[in-house]
N, CA, C and O atoms as CSV, one atom per row, in Angstrom:
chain,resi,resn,atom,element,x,y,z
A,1,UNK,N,N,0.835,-1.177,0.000
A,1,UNK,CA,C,0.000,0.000,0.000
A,1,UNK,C,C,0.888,1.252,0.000
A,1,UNK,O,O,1.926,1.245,0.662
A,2,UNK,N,N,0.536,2.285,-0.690
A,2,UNK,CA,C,1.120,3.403,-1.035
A,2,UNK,C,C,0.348,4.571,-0.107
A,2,UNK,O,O,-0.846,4.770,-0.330
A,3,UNK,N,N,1.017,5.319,0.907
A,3,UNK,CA,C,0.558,6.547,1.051
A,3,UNK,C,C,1.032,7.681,0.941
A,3,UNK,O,O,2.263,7.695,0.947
A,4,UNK,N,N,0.365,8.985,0.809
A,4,UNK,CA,C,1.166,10.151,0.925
A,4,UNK,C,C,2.307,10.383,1.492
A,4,UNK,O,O,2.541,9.753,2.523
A,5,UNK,N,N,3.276,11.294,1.008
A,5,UNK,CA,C,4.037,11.738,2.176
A,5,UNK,C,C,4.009,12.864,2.429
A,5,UNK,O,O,3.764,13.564,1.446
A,6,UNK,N,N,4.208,13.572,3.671
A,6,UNK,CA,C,3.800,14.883,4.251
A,6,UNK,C,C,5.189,15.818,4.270
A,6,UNK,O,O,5.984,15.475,5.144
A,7,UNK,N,N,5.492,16.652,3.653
A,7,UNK,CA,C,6.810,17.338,3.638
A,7,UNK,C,C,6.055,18.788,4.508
A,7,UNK,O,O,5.039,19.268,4.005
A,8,UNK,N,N,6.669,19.450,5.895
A,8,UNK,CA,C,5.928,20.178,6.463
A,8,UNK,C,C,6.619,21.830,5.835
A,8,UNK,O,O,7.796,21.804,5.476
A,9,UNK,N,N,6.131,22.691,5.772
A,9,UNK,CA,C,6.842,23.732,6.012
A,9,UNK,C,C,8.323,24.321,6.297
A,9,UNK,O,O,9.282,24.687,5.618
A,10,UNK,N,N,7.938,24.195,7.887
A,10,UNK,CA,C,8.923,24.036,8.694
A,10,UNK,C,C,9.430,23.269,9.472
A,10,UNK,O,O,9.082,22.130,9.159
A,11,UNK,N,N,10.267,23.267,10.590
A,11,UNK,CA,C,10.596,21.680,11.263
A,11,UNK,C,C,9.672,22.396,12.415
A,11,UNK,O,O,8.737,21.732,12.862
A,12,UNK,N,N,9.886,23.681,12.898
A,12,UNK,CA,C,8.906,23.979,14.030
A,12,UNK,C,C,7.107,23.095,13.359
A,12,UNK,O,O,6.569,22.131,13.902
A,13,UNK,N,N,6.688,23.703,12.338
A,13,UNK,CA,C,5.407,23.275,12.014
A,13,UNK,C,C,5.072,21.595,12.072
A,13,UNK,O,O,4.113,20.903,12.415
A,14,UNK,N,N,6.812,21.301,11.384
A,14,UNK,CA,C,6.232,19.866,11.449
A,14,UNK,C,C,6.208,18.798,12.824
A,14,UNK,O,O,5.570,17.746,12.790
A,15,UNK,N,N,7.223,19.359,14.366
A,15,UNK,CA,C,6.723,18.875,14.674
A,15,UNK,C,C,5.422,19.090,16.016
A,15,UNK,O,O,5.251,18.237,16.888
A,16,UNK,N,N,4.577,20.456,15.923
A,16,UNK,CA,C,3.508,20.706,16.645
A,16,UNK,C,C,2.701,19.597,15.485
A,16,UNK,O,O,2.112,18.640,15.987
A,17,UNK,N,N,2.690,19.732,14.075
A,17,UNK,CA,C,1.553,18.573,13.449
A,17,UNK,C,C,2.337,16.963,13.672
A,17,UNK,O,O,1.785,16.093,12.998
A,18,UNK,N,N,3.175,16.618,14.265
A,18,UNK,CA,C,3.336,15.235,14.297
A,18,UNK,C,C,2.746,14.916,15.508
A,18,UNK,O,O,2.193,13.818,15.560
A,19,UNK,N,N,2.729,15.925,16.925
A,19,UNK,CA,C,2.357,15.330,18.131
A,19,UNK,C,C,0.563,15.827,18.763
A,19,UNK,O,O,0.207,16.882,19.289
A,20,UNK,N,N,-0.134,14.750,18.476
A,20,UNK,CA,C,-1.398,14.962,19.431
A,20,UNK,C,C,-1.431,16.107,20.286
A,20,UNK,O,O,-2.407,16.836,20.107
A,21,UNK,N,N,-0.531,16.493,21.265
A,21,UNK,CA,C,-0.421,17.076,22.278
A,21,UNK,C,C,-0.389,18.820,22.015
A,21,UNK,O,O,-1.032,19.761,22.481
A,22,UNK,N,N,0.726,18.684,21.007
A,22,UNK,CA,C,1.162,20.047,20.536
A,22,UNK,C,C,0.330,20.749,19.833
A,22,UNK,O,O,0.173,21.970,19.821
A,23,UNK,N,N,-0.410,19.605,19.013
A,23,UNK,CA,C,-1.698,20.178,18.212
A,23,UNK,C,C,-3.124,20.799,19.064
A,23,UNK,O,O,-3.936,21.654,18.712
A,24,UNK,N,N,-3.027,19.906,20.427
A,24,UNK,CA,C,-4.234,20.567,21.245
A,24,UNK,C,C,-3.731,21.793,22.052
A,24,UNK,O,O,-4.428,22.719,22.469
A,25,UNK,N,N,-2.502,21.642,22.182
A,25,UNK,CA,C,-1.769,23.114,22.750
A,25,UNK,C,C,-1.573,24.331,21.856
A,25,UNK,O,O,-1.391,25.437,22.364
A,26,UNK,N,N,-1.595,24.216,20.986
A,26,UNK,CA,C,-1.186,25.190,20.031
A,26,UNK,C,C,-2.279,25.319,19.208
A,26,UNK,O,O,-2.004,26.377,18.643
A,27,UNK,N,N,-3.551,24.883,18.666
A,27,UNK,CA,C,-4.624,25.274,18.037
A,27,UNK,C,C,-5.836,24.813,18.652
A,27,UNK,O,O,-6.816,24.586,17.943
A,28,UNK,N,N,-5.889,24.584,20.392
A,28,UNK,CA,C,-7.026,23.964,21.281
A,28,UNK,C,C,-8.329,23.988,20.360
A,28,UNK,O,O,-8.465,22.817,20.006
A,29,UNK,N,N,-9.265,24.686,19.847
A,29,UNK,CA,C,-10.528,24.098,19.800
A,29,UNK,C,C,-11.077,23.979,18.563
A,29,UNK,O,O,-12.284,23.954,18.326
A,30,UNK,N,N,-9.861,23.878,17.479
A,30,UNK,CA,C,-9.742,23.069,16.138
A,30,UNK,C,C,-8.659,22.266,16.117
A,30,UNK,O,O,-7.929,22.273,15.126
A,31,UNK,N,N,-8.434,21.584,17.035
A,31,UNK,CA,C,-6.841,20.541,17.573
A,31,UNK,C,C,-7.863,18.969,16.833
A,31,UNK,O,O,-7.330,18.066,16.188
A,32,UNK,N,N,-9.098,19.034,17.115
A,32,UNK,CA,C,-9.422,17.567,16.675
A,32,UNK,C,C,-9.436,17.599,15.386
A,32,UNK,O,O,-9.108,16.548,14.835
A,33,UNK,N,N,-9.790,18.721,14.550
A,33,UNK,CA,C,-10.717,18.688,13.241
A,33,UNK,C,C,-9.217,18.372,12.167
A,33,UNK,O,O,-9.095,17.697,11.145
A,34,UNK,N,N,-8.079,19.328,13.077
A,34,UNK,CA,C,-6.820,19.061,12.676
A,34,UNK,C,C,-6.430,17.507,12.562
A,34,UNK,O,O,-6.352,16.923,11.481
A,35,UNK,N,N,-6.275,17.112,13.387
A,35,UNK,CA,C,-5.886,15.071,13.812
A,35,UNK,C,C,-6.437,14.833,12.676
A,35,UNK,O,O,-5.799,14.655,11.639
A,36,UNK,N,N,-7.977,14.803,12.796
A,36,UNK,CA,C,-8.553,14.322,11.851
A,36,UNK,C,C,-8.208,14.503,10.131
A,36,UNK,O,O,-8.405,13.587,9.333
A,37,UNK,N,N,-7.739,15.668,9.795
A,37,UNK,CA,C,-7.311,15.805,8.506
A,37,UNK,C,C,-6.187,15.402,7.844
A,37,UNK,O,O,-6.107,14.979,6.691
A,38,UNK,N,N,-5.070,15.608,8.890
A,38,UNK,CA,C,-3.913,15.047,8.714
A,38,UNK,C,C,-3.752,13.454,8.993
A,38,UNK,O,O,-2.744,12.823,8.673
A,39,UNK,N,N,-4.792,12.941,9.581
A,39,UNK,CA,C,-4.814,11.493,9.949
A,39,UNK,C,C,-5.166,10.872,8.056
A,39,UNK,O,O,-4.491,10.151,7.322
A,40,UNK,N,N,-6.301,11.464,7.874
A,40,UNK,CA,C,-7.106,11.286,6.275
A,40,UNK,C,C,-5.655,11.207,5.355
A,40,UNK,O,O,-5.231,10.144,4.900
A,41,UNK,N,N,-5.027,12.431,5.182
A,41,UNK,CA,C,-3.733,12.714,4.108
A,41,UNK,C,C,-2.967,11.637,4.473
A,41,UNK,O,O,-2.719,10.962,3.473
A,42,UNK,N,N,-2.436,11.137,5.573
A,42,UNK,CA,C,-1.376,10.288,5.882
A,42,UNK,C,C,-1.803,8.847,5.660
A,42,UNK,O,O,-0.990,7.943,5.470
A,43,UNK,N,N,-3.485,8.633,5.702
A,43,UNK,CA,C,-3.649,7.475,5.147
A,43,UNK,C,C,-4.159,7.500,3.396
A,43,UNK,O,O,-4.455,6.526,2.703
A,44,UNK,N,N,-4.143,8.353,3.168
A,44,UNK,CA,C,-4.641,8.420,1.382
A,44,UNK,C,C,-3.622,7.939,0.684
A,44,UNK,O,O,-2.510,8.466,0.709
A,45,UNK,N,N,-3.954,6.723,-0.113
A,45,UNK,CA,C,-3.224,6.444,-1.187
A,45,UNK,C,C,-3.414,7.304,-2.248
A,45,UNK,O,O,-2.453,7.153,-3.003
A,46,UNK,N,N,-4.169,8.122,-2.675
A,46,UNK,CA,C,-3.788,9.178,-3.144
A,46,UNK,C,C,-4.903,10.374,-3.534
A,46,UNK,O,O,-6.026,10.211,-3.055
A,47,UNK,N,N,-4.698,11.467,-4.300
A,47,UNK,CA,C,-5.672,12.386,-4.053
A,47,UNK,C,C,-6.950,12.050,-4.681
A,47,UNK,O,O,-7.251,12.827,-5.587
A,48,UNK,N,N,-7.808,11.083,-4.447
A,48,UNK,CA,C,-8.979,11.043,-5.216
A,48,UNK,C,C,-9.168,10.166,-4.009
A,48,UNK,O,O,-10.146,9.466,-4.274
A,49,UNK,N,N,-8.667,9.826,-2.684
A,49,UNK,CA,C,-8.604,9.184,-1.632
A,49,UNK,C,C,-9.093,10.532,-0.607
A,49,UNK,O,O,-10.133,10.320,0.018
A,50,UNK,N,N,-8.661,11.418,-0.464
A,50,UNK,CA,C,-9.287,12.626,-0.273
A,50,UNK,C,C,-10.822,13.112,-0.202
A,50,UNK,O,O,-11.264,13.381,-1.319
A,51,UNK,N,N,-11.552,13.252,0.647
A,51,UNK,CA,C,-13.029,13.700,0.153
A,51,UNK,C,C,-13.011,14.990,0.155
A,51,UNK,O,O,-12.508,15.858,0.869
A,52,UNK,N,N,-13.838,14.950,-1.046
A,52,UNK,CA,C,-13.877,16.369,-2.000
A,52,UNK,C,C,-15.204,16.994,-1.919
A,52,UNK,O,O,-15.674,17.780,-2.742
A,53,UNK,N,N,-15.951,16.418,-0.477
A,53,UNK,CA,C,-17.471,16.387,-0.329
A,53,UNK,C,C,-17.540,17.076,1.357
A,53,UNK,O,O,-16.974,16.558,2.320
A,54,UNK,N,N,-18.370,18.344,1.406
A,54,UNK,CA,C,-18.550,18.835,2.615
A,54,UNK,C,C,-18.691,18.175,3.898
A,54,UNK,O,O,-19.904,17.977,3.830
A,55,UNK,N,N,-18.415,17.779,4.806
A,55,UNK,CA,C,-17.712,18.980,5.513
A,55,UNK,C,C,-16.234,19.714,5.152
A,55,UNK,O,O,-15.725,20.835,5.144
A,56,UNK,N,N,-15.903,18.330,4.863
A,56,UNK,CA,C,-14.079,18.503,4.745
A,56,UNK,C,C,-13.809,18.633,3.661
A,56,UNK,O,O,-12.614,18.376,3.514
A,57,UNK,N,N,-14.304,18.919,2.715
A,57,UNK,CA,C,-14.235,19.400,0.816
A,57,UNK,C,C,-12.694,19.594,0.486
A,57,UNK,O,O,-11.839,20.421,0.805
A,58,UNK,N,N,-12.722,18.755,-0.089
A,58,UNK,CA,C,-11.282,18.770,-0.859
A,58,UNK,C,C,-11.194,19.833,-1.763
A,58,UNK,O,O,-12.140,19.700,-2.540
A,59,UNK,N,N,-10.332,21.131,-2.146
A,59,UNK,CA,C,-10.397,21.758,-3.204
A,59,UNK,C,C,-8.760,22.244,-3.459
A,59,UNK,O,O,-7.672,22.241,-2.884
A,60,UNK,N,N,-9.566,22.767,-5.071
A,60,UNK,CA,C,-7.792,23.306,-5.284
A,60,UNK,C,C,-8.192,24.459,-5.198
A,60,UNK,O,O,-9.309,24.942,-5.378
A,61,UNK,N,N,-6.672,25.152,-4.747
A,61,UNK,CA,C,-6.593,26.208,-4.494
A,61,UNK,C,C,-6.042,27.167,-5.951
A,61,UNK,O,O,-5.014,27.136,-6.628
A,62,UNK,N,N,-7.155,27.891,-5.991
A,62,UNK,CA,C,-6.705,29.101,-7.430
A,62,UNK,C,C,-5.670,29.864,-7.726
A,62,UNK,O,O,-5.279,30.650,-6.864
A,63,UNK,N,N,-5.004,29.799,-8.999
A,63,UNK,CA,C,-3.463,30.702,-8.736
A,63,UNK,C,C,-2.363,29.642,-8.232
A,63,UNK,O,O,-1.240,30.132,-8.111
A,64,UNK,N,N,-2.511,27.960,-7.844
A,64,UNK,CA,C,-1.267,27.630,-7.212
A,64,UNK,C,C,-1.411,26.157,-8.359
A,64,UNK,O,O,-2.323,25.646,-9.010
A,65,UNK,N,N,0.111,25.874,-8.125
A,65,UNK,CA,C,-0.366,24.614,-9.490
A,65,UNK,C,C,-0.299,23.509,-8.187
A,65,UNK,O,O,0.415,23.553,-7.185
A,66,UNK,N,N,-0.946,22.875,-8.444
A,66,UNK,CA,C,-0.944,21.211,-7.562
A,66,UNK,C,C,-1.202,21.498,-6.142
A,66,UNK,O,O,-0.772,20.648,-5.361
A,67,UNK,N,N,-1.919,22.693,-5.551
A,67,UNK,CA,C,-2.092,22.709,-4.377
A,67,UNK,C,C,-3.528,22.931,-3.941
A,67,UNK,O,O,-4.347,23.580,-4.592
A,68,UNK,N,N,-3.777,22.290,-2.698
A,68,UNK,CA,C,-5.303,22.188,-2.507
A,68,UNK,C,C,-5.372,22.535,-0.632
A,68,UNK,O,O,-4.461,22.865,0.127
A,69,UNK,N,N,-6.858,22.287,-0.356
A,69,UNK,CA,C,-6.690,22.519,0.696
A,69,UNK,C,C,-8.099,21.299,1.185
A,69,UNK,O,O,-8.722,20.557,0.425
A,70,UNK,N,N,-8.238,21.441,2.500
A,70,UNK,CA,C,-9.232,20.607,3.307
A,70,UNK,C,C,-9.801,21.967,4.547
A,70,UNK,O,O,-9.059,22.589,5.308
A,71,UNK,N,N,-11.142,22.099,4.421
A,71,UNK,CA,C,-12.033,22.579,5.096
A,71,UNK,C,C,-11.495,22.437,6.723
A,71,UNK,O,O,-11.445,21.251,7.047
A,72,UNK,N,N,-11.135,23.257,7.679
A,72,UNK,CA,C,-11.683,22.598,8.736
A,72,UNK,C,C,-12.579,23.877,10.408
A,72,UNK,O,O,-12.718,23.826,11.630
A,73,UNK,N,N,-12.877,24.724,9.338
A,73,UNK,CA,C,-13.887,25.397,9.787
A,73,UNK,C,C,-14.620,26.274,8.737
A,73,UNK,O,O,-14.490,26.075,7.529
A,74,UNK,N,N,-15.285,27.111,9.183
A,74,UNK,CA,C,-15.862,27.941,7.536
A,74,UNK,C,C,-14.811,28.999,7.476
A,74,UNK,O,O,-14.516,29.465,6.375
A,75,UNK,N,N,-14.201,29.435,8.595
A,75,UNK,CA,C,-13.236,30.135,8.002
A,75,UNK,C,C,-11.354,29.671,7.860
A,75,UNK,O,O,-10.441,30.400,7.474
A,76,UNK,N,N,-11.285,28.222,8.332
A,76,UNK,CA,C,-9.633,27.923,8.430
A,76,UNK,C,C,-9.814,26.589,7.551
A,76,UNK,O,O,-10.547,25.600,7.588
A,77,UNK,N,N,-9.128,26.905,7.017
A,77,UNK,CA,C,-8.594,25.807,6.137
A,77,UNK,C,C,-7.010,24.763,6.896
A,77,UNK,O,O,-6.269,25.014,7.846
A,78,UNK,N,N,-7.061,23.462,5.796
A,78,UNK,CA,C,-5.588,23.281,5.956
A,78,UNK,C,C,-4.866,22.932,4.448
A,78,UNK,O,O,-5.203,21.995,3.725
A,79,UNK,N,N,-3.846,23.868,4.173
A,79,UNK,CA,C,-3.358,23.465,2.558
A,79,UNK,C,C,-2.250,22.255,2.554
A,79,UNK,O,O,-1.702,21.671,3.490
A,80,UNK,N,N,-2.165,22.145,1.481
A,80,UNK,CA,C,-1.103,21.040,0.860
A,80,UNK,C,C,-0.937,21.121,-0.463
A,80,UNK,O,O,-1.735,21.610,-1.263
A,81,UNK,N,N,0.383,20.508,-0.753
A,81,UNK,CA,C,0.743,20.481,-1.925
A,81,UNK,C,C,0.790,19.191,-2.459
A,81,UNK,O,O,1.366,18.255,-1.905
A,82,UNK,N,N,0.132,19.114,-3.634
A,82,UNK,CA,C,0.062,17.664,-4.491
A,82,UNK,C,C,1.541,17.308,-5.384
A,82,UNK,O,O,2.130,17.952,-6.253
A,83,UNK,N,N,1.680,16.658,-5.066
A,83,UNK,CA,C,3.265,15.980,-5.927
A,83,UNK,C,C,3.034,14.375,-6.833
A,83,UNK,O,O,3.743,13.381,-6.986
A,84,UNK,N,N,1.995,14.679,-7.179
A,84,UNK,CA,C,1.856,12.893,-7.440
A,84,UNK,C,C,1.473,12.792,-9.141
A,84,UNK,O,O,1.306,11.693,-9.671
């Protein structure tokens, strides 16, 4: 089985998103919706593995080539970049 791989930003960014803990410390009361999205990407074999269907609507983002994002409030998103 093939899954994504997650290349973060930064090393600070990447590791508050690797640890449960850091994620509820550092973005408390969208810390789950977070888990939850990055849990989805890390198990997607690939972007059509993604739901592209509300709540969590998969979309691309306009102006960027291969980059999209996942819903996880009406106003915060989380982006990524497609490499595949």
């Amino acid at each position: 089985m093939v899954v994504l791989k997650i290349h973060y930003k930064t090393k600070k960014l990447e590791k508050i998103l690797t640890s449960d803990r850091l994620i509820k410390k550092e973005y408390n009361e969208i810390a789950n919706k977070i888990m939850a999205r990055i849990s989805e990407l890390r198990t997607a074999e690939n972007l059509s593995k993604v739901s592209h269907l509300p709540p969590v609507r998969r979309h691309k983002l306009k102006g960027y080539r291969n980059r999209f994002a996942v819903d996880l409030s009406k106003k915060l998103s989380l982006s990524f970049l497609f490499n595949g």
